[in-house]
N, C-alpha and C positions, 0 to 999 in steps of 0.2 A: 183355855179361852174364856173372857167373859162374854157377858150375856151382848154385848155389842158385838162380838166377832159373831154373833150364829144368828143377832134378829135382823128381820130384815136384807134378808141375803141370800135369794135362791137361784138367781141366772147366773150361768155357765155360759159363755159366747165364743169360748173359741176351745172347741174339743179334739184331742188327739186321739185317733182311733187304730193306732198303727199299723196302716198299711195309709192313710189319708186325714186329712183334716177335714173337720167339718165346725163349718161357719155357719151363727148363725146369722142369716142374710137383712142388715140393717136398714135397705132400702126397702123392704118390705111392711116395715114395723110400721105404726103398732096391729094392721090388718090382719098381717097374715103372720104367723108363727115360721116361719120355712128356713131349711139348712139347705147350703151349700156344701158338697163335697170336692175338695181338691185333691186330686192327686197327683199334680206337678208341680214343681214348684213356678214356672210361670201361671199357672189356675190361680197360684197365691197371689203372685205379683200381679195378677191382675184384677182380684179380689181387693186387693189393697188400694190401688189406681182407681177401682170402679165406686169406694166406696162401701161394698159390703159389708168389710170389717172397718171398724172406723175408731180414734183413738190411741193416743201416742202409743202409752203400752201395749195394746191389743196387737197393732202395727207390729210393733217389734216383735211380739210374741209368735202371732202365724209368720213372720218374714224367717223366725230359727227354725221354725217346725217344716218352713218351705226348703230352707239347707237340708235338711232330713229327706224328705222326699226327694231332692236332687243327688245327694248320697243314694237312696236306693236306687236309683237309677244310672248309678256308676260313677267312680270318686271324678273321672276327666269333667262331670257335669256342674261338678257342684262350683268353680273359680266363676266361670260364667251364669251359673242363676244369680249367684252374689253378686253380681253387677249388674242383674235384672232385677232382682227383688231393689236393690239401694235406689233404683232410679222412680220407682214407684211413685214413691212421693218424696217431698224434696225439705220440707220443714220441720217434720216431727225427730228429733234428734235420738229419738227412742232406737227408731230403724234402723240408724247407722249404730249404735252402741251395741244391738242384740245379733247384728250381723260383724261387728269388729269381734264378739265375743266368739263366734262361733267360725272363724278366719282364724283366730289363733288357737282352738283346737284340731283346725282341720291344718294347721301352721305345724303344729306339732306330731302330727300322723295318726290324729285322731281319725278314728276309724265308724264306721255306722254307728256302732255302739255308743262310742264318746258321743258324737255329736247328737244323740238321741237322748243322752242323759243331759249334755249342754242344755239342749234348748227344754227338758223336761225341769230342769235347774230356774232358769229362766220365768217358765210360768210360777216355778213354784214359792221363787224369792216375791215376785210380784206380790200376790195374794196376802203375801205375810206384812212385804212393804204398805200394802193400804190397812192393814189392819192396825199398825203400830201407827200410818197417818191419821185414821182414825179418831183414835184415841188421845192422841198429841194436841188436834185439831180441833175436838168438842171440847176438851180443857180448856181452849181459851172463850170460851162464849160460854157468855154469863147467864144463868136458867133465866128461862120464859121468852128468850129471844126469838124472833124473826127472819130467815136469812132471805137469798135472792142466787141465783145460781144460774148457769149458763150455759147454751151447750150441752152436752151430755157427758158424763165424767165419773161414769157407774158402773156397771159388773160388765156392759155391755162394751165398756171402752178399755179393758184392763180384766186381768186374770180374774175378777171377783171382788164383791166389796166396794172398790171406786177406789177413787181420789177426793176430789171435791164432797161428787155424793156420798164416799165412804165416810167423808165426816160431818156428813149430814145424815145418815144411818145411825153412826155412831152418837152424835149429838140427842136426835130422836128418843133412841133407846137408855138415854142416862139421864133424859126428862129436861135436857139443856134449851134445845128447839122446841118452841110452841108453831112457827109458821113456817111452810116454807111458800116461797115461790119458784117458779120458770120461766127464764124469757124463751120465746118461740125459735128463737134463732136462725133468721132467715141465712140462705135459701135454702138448707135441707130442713129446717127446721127439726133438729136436732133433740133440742129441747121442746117441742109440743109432740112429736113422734114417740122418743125415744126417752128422753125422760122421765117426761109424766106418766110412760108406759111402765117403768121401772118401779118409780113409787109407787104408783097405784099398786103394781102386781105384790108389790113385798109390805103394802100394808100402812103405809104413810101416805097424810094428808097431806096433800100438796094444791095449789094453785095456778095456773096457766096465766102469762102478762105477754100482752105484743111487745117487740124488742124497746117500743119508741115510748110504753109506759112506766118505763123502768125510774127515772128520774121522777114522776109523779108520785110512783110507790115509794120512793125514800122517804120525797117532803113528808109524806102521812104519819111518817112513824111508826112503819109496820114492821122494817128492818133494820135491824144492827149490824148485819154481816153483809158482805156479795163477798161467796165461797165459790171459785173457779179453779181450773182444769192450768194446765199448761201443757205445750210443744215443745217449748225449747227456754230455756232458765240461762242468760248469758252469765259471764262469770261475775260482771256486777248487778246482778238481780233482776234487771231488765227480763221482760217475760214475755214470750211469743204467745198468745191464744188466738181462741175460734175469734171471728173479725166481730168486732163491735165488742171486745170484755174492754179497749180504752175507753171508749164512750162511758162503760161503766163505771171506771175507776177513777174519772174527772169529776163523774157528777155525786159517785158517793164520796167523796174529798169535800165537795162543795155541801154537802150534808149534813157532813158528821158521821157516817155510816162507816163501820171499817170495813178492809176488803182483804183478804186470805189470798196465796195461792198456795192448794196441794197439789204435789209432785213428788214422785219419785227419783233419790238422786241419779239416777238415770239419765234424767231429764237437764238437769245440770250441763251444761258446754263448757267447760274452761279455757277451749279453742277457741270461743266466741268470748269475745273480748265484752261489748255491749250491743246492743238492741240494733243500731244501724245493720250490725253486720250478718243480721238475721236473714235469709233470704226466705221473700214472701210467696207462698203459693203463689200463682193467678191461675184459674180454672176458667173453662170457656165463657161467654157470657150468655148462653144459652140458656143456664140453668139460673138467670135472676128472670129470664123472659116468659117463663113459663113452670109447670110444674105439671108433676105424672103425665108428661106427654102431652099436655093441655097447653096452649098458648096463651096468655094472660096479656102481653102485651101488642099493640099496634105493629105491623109488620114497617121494617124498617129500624126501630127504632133500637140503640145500640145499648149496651151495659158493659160496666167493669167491674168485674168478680176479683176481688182480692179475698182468700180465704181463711188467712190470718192478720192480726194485727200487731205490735208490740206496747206494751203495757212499762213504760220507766218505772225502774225500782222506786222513783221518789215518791210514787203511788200506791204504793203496798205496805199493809201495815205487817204484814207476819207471810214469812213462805216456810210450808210445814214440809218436812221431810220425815222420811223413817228413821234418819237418823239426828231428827232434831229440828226446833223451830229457830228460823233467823227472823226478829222483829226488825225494823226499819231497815230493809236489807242493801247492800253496798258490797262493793268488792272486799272487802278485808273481812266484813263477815260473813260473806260467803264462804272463802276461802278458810274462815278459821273451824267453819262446823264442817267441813268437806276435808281440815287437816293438810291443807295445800300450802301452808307455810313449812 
């Protein structure tokens, strides 16, 4: 490993304890440190629904570990959790990939054991995947740059390491990054909780921006990058993320500012043709009216929570994979780094 795979990298967020999983609980952060213990697999699925774990790959990851627990509690359990954990959440393409994976060993007459190795597979390709994105990632940023980042997309949302932020970790550590920033990312605000909890705890400078500063920090020229997360990566490059990375990716277009996304091929749909056919969270509109149980706005008054967006490939200057960066991404180059011809 280099010295990028080991700095900057000490939260664990989703730990197998074999007999239960334990989560650590993201609605809580950055206040309180607290796990959650599951030991069913609907505790998963609704861990996953409630938010606690949060993060395409994370997602998938506790949703195979939730197969596991459903196995221990007898093979007739486990067809119907998979059709409880899948319904969880409905965008992150992670979930259905880590639950189709762990379908066809229990397809094949895998037994507790397999499926315990599957999903222990699973976490462990992750980890290895953000370390090679890593790496791939900070190569293209040119020393003494700036980034802007979004969401959270760190050890917290994925096996370790990150995505986005694993190659801003990695960037950090090879003396690539001089600045980073955070938008707040409303409404769980993601990014001011959860992020900047992350860097701060592993030792990186970082910066806090409200979501609607983001276009002002460009003009300044304090950023050359916005390095974001993805959901769902359709087969022509189209990119589902946390709602507001288009906003991002219009106005760093109008800038000059390039804009990355990392993902794991995972994340990749080839079933999903482009971006239209991405279907959008919507979440209650409860949660833009208030916060920690606190009312914030005028009774009566209504909201619409969409809680992803999609992001047109013609906006993207690089999508970093573990198995390779596609610059100006399009359907043919996707498919040609993914081998699909």
């Amino acid at each position: 490993m280099t010295a990028a795979d080991t700095a900057h990298d000490s939260i664990r967020a989703v730990l197998w304890q074999g007999d239960h999983l334990r989560l650590l609980d993201q609605r809580l952060l950055p206040m309180q440190e607290q796990y959650l213990d599951c030991r069913s697999a609907d505790e998963v699925a609704a861990a996953i629904r409630d938010l606690a774990v949060r993060g395409a790959p994370a997602i998938g990851i506790a949703a195979a570990w939730g197969v596991v627990l459903a196995a221990q509690a007898g093979r007739a359990e486990v067809l119907a959790a998979c059709a409880r954990l899948r319904a969880a959440r409905p965008t992150a393409v992670n979930l259905m990939w880590a639950l189709d994976r762990m379908q066809v060993v229990l397809g094949a007459g895998g037994d507790l054991t397999a499926l315990t190795r599957e999903a222990q597979a699973i976490q462990d390709e992750d980890l290895a995947a953000n370390r090679r994105m890593g790496e791939r990632g900070a190569a293209l940023i040119a020393p003494g740059s700036g980034v802007l980042t979004h969401c959270n997309t760190g050890s917290l949302a994925t096996a370790g390491f990150g995505t986005a932020l694993g190659v801003i970790r990695a960037g950090v550590a090879a003396g690539r990054i001089a600045r980073v920033f955070a938008g707040e990312t409303r409404p769980w605000l993601q990014g001011a909780r959860l992020t900047m909890w992350e860097l701060l705890r592993d030792g990186i400078d970082a910066t806090l921006i409200a979501d609607s500063a983001a276009a002002h920090l460009m003009k300044s020229g304090q950023v050359q990058w916005v390095i974001v997360g993805a959901d769902r990566i359709a087969a022509n490059g189209d990119t589902a993320n946390k709602i507001g990375t288009c906003q991002l990716a219009i106005s760093a277009r109008h800038h000059g500012v390039r804009f990355m996304v990392v993902a794991p091929t995972s994340t990749v749909d080839f079933a999903t043709a482009g971006g239209e056919d991405i279907e959008i969270e919507l979440r209650a509109g409860d949660e833009l009216l208030g916060y920690a149980g606190t009312r914030t706005v005028v009774a009566g008054a209504k909201a619409w929570n969409p809680v992803f967006d999609v992001t047109p490939a013609t906006l993207i200057d690089a999508i970093v994979t573990e198995r390779g960066v596609v610059e100006c991404p399009d359907a043919a180059r996707m498919a040609a780094l993914l081998g699909r011809y």
